[in-house]
C-alpha positions in Angstrom: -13.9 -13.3 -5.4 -10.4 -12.6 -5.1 -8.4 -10.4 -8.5 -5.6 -9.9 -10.6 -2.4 -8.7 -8.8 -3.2 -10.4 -5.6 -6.0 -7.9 -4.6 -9.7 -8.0 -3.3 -12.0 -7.8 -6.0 -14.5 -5.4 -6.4 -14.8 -4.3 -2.9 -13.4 -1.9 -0.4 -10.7 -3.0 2.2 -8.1 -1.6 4.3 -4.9 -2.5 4.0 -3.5 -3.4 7.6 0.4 -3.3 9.0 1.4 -6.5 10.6 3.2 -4.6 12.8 0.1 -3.3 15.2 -3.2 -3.3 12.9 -2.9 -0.2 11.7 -4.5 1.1 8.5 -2.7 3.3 5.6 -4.6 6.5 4.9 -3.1 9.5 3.6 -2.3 12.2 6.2 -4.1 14.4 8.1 -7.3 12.7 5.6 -6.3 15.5 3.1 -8.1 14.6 0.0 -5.3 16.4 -2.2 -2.7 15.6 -4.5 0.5 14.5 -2.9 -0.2 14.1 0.3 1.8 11.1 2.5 0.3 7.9 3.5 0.9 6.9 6.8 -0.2 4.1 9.4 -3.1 5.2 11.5 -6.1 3.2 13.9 -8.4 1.8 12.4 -11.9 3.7 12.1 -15.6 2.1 11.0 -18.7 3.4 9.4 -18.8 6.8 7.8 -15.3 7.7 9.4 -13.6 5.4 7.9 -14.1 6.4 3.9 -10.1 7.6 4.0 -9.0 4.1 5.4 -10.8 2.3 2.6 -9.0 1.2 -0.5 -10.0 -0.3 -3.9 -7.8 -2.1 -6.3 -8.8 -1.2 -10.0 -6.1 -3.1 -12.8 -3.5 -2.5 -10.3 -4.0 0.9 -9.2 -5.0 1.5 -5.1 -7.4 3.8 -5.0 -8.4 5.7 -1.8 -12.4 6.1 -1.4 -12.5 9.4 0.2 -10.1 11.2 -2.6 -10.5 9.1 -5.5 -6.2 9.5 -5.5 -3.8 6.4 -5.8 -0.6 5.1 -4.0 2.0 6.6 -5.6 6.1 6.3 -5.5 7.7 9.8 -5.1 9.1 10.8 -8.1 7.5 7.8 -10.2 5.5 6.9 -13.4 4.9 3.7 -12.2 1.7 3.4 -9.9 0.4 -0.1 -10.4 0.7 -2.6 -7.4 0.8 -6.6 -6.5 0.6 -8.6 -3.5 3.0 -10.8 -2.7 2.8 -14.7 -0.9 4.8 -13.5 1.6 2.7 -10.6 2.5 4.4 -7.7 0.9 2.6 -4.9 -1.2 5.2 -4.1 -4.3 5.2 -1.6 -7.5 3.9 -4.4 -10.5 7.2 -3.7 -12.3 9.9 -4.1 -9.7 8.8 -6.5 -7.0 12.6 -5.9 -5.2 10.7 -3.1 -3.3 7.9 -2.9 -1.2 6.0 -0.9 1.2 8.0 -0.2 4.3 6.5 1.5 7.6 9.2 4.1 8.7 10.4 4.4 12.0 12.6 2.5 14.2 12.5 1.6 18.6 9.2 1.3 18.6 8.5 4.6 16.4 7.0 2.4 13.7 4.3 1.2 15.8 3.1 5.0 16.8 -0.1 6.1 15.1 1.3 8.0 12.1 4.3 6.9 10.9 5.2 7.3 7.3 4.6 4.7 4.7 7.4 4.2 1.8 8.4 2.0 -0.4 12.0 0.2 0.5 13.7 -3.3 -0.6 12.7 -6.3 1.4 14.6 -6.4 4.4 14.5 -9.8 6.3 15.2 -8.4 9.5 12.8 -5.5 9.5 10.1 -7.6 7.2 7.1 -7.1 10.3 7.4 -4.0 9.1 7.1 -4.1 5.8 3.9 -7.0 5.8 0.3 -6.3 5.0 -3.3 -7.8 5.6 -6.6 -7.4 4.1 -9.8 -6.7 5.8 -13.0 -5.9 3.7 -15.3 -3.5 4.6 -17.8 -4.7 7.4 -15.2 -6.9 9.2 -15.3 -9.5 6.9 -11.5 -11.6 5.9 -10.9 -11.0 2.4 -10.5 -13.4 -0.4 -7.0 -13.6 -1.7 -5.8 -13.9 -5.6 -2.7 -16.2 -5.4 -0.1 -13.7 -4.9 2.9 -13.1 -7.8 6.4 -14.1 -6.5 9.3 -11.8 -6.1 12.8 -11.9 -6.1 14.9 -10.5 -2.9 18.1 -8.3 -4.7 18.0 -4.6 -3.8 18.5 -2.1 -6.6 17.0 1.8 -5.7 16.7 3.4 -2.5 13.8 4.0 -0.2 10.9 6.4 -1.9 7.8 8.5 -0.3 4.7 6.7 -0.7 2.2 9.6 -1.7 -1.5 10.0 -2.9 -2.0 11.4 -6.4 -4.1 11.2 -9.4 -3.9 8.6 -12.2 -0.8 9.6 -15.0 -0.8 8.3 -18.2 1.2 5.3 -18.4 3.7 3.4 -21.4 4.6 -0.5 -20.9 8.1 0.7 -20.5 7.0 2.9 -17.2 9.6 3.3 -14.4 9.6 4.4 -11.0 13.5 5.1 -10.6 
């Protein structure tokens, strides 16, 4: 059953770059605070724990740490999924997660994930797929629509624990 903000429900997925396959997890599979999500090959079974992801009311939650995605510098750390395949903060859906890199860099096993505005001619990178746990396609909510105008610059896309959050939160 898919859920609110365009998530799998109730179950454990990666989240997969169109670009190659790869998988975020946060780097070096540090369990801390603040550490930086990058792309890296996918891993199954018991190795895979810092791969696997949960959405809870809009928060992305990493199994191994228990942490978030979070925007650098942000209060903001609630997600959506868009129709066109792009993961965005739930209060500004002009930005979206962005795989770093460029001549091929972006394709390397570790490149940085961070959040960036849609760009049409660099969209492959910035496009994401589901896979549950156990190899099995996930169901999809439909996804909430976005609007294309650019208004902040590119942020660090980190792992950290849950802050308290207001209606009014912002990420800029």
């Amino acid at each position: 059953m898919s859920g609110e903000f365009g998530f799998p429900q109730n179950e454990w997925f990666y989240i997969k770059s169109q670009i190659n396959g790869h998988v975020l997890e946060p780097q070096s599979l540090s369990v801390n605070s603040g550490v930086r999500i990058i792309i890296s090959k996918q891993r199954f079974g018991f190795d895979a724990d810092s791969q696997l992801w949960k959405c809870d009311n809009g928060f992305i939650i990493n199994r191994a740490s228990g942490k978030v995605l979070d925007i650098q510098g942000a209060q903001n750390q609630r997600w959506a999924y868009l129709p066109e395949g792009f993961i965005c903060p739930l209060n500004n859906n002009e930005y979206v997660l962005h795989v770093s890199g460029h001549f091929g860099i972006e394709k390397l096993e570790g490149a940085d994930v961070l959040l960036h505005h849609v760009k049409d001619h660099e969209s492959h990178k910035q496009k994401w797929t589901f896979e549950k746990e156990r190899d099995q396609p996930a169901i999809m909510a439909p996804p909430i629509p976005r609007d294309l105008t650019p208004t902040m610059l590119k942020k660090d896309i980190f792992a950290n624990d849950i802050i308290n959050q207001s209606s009014e939160s912002s990420y800029t």
